[in-house]
C-alpha positions as CSV (number, residue, x, y, z in Angstrom):
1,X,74.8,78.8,100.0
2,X,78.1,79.0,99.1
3,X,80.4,76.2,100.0
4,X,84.0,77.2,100.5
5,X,87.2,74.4,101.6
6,X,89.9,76.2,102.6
7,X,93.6,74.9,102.8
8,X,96.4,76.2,104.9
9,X,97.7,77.8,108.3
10,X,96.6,77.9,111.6
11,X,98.3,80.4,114.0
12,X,97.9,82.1,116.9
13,X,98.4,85.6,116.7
14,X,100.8,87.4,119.3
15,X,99.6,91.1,118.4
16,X,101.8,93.7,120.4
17,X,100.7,97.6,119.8
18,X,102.8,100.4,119.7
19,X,103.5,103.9,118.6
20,X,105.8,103.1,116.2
21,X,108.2,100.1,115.1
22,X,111.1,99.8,116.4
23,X,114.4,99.9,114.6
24,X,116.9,97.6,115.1
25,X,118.4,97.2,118.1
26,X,115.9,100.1,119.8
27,X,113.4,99.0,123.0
28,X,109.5,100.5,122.8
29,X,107.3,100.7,124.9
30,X,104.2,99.1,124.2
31,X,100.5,100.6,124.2
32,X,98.6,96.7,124.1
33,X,99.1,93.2,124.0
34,X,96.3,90.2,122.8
35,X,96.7,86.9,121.6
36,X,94.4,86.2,118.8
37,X,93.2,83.2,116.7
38,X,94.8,83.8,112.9
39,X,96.6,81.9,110.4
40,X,96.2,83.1,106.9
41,X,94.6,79.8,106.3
42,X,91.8,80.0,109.3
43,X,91.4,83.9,108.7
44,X,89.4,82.9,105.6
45,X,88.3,80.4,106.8
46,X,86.4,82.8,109.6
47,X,85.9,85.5,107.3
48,X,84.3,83.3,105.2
49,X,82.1,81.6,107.5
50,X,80.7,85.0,108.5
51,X,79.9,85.7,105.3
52,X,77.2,83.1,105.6
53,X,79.4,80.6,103.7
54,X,79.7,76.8,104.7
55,X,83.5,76.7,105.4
56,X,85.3,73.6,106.1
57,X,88.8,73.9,107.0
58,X,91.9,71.6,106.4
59,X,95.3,72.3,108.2
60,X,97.4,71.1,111.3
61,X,97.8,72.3,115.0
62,X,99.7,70.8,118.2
63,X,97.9,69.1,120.9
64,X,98.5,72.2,123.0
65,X,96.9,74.9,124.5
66,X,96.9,77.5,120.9
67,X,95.6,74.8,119.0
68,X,92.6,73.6,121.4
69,X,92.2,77.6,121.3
70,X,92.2,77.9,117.5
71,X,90.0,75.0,116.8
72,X,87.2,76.3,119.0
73,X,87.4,79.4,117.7
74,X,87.0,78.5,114.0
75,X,84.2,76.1,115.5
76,X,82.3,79.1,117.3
77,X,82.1,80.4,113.9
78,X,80.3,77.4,112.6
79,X,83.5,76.7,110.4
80,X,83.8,72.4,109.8
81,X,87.0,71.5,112.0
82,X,86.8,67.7,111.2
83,X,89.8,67.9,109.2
84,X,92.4,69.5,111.1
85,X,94.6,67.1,112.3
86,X,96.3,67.5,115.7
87,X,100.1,66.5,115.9
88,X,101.4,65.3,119.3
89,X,104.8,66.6,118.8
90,X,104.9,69.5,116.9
91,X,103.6,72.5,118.6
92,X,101.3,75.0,116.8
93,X,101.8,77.7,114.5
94,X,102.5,81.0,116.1
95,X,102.6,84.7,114.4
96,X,104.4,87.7,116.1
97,X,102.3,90.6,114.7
98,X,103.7,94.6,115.5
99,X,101.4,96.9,114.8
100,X,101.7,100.9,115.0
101,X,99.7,103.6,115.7
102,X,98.7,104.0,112.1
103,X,97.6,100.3,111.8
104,X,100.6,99.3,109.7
105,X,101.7,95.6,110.7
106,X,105.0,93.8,110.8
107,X,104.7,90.0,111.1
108,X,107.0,87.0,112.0
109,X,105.8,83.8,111.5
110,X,106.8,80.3,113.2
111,X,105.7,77.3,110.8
112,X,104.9,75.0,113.6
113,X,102.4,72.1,113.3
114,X,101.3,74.0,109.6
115,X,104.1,72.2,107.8
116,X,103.0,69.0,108.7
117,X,99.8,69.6,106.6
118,X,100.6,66.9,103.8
119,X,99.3,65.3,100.5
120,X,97.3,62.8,102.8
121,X,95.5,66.0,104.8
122,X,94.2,66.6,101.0
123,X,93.0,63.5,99.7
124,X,91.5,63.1,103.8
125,X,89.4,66.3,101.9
126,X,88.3,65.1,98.8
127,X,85.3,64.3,99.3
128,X,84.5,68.2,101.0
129,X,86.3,69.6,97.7
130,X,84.2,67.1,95.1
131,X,80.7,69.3,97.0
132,X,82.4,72.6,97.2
133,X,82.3,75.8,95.0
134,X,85.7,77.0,95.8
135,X,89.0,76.1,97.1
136,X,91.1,78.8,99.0
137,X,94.8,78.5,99.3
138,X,98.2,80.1,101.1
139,X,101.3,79.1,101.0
140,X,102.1,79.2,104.8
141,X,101.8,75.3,104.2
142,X,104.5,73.5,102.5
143,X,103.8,74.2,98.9
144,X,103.8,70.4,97.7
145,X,100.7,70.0,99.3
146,X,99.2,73.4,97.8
147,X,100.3,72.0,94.3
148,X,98.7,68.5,95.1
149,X,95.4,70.4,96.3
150,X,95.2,73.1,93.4
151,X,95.9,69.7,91.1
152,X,93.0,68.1,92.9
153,X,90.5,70.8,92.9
154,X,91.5,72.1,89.4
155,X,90.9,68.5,88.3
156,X,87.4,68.3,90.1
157,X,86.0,71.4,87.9
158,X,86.5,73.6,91.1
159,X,87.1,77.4,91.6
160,X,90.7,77.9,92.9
161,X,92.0,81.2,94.7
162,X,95.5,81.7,95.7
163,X,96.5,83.8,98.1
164,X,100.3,83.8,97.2
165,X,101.8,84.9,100.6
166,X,104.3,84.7,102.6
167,X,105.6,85.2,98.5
168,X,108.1,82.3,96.9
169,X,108.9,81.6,93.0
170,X,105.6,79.5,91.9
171,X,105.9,77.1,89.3
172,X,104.0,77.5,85.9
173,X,102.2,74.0,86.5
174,X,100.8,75.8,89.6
175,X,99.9,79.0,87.9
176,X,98.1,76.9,85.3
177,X,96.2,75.3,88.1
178,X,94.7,78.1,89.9
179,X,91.7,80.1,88.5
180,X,92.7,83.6,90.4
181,X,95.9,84.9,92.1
182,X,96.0,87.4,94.6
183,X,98.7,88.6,95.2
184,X,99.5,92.5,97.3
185,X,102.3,94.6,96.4
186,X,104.6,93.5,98.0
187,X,104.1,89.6,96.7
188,X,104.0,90.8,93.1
189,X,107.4,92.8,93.5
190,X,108.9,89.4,95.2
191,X,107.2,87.8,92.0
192,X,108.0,90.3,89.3
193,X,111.2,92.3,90.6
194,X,109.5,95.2,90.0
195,X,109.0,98.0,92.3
196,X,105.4,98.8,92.7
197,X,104.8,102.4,93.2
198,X,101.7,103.3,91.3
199,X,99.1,102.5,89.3
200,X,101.4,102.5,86.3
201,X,104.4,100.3,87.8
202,X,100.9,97.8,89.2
203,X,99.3,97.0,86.0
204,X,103.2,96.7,84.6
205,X,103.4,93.7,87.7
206,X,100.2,92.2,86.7
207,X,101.5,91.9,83.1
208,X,104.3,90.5,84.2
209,X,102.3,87.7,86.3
210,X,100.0,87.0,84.0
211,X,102.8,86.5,81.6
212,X,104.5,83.6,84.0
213,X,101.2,81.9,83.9
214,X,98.5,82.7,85.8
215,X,95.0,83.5,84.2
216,X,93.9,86.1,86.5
217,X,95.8,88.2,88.9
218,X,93.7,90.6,91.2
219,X,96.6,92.7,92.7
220,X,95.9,94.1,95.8
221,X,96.3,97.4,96.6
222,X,95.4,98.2,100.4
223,X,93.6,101.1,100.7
224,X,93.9,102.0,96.7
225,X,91.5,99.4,96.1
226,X,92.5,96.4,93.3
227,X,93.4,96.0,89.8
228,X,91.9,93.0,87.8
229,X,94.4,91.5,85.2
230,X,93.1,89.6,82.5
231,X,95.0,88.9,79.1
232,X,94.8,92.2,77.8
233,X,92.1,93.9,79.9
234,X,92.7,95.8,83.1
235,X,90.6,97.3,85.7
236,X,90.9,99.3,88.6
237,X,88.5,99.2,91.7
238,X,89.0,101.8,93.9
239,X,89.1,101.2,97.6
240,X,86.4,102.1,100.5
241,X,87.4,105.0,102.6
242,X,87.5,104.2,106.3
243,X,88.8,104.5,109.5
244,X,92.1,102.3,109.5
245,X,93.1,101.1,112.7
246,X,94.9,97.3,112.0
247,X,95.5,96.3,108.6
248,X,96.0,92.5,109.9
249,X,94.2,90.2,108.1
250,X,92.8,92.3,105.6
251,X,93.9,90.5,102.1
252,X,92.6,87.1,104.2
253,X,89.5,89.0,104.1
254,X,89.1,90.3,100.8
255,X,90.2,86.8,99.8
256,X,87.0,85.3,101.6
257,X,85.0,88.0,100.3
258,X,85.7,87.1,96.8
259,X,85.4,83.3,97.0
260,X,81.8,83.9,98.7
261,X,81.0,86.3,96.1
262,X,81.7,84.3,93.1
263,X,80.9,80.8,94.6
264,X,77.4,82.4,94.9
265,X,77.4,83.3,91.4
266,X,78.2,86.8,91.5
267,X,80.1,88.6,88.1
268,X,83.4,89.4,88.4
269,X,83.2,93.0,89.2
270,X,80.4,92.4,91.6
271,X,82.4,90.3,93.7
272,X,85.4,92.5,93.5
273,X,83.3,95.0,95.5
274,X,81.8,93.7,97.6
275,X,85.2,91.9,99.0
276,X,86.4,95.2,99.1
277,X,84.3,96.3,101.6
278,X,84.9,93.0,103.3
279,X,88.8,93.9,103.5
280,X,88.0,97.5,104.3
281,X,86.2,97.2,106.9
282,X,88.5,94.0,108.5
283,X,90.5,97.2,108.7
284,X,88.5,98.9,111.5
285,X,89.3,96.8,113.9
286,X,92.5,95.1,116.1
287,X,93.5,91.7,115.4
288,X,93.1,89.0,112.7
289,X,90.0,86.8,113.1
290,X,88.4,89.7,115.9
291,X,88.7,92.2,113.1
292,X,86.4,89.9,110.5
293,X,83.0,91.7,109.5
294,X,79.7,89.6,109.3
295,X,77.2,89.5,106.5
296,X,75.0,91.7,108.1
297,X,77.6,94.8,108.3
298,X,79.0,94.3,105.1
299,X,75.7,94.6,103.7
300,X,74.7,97.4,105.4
301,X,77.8,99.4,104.4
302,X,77.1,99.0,100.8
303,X,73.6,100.2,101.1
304,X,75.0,103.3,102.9
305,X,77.4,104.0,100.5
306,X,75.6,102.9,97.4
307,X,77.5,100.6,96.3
308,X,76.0,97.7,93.7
C-alpha cells in the first residue's frame, strides 16, 4: 500500500454555477449552488485516499461549523485526521468557486485557519513522514512551513511533489528540495513570464523551470494531457477525452494520482497515465472532493480504453 502525508489547505468550497462569468460589475443569475469539502491540500488528500492509499493529512481549521464539516469528511474517506489542529480563533479556510456552463472555474480563496499551519504542525508529523512513501505539498499554506517540510522529507530519503499553486516566486533551495513540480499553465507563466500557448511555448516554460532549479517539472496541460521535463528529455502525454463538466480540483487529482502511482513503485510514464485518467475523470463531475474518482473506476476506464 502506498503511504502518502499530505501538507496543506483545508477549505470549504462555496461552488456557485452559472452560464457564464460575469464581468465586472454585471449581476447573473445563477443555475446551482453547493458547498463542498476542498482545499487543495485535503483534495489530495481525498483523491488519494480513494486511490486505496493510506493518507494522513496535516493542516489547520477553526473550531466552527466548515471545519467539523471538513474533518469528517476527509475521515469518511478513511484519510488520518489526527494531525489537523483546530484553532479557536481563526475561522476556516473558505474558497468562492464560479463555474460556467463549460466547466471552466474561477476561484477566490480566504486563507483562514490554513495560515496558521506552522513549522511545529510539521515536526508534530515526523514521525507519519519517517513511514511514508511520499510527501504532497501546496502552497495555500504559508510557504515557510512548505520549505521546513520539503527540508524535512527531502532529508528523510522521501518522495516530494509540489503542487506550486496559488503560484509565487520559489526559492532555489526549495526547488532543490522537491523531487517533482507540478505546475499548470498558468503557474508556469507566473513562474517563467512566458505565455503558454502551445506545445512549443510549454516545453519552452519547462526549460525555463527546470533551469531555476527544479529536477522535474510535469506541466500540466488540462485537457492536452502533460509534458514531462527532465534535463534534456521531454515528453508529451496526451490527455483522456471526456465529458467535461467542472474542472475543479482536477490538478489536485492528477497530483494524488501520481504520488499513488509512483509511491507504489510504478515507472514514470506509468504513473503519468494513469493520473491522467485520475484528473480526467475528476473532470466529470461538480465540485472538488464530490468529483474525486475511486480505484475501482479509474481502473475500469483504462481497461476500456486500453490504456497500460
Amino acid at each position: 500500500m502506498a503511504d502518502v502525508v499530505v501538507i496543506g489547505s483545508l477549505n470549504m468550497d462555496l461552488v456557485t454555477v452559472t452560464q457564464r462569468m460575469p464581468q465586472v460589475g454585471e449581476t447573473r443569475k445563477g443555475i446551482d449552488f453547493r458547498m463542498i469539502p476542498g482545499g487543495k491540500g485535503a483534495n489530495q488528500a481525498v483523491a488519494a485516499a480513494r486511490l486505496d492509499a493510506k493518507v494522513t493529512m496535516v493542516g489547520c481549521v477553526g473550531d466552527d461549523y466548515f471545519g467539523n464539516k471538513l474533518q469528517s469528511a476527509l475521515a469518511t474517506d478513511n484519510v488520518d485526521i489526527s494531525l489537523i489542529r483546530t484553532s479557536p480563533d481563526i475561522p476556516t479556510g473558505i474558497a468562492s468557486i464560479t463555474v460556467d456552463a463549460g466547466g471552466a472555474n474561477s476561484i477566490v480563496i480566504v486563507q483562514g485557519a490554513n495560515a496558521l499551519c506552522s513549522l511545529q504542525d510539521v515536526d508534530a508529523a515526523e514521525k507519519a513522514i519517517r513511514e511514508s512513501k511520499a510527501v504532497m505539498l501546496q502552497l495555500e499554506v504559508p510557504i515557510e512551513t512548505v520549505e521546513y517540510a520539503a527540508r524535512l522529507a527531502a532529508k528523510l530519503g522521501k518522495l516530494v511533489i509540489l503542487d506550486p499553486a496559488p503560484a509565487q516566486p520559489l526559492s532555489p533551495e526549495l526547488l532543490s528540495m522537491v523531487d517533482i513540480l507540478t505546475p499548470n499553465e498558468s503557474e508556469a507563466e507566473s513562474l517563467t513570464g512566458r505565455r503558454i500557448v502551445d506545445l512549443k511555448s510549454s516545453r519552452l516554460a519547462a526549460a525555463d523551470i527546470l533551469g531555476g532549479g527544479a529536477k522535474v517539472v510535469l506541466l500540466k496541460l488540462g485537457a492536452q494531457g502533460v509534458l514531462y521535463a527532465k534535463g534534456n528529455q521531454m515528453e508529451h502525454i496526451t490527455g483522456m477525452v471526456v465529458e467535461t463538466v467542472d474542472t475543479t480540483a482536477a490538478g489536485d487529482a492528477f497530483n494524488a494520482g501520481l504520488a499513488v502511482a509512483l509511491a507504489e513503485g510504478r515507472p514514470i510514464f506509468q504513473a503519468l497515465k494513469f493520473a491522467n485518467v485520475v484528473g480526467a475523470l475528476s473532470t466529470t463531475r461538480i465540485g472538488a472532493q464530490t468529483s474525486l474518482p475511486k480505484r475501482a473506476e479509474v481502473e475500469q476506464f483504462m481497461l476500456d480504453k486500453q490504456i497500460v
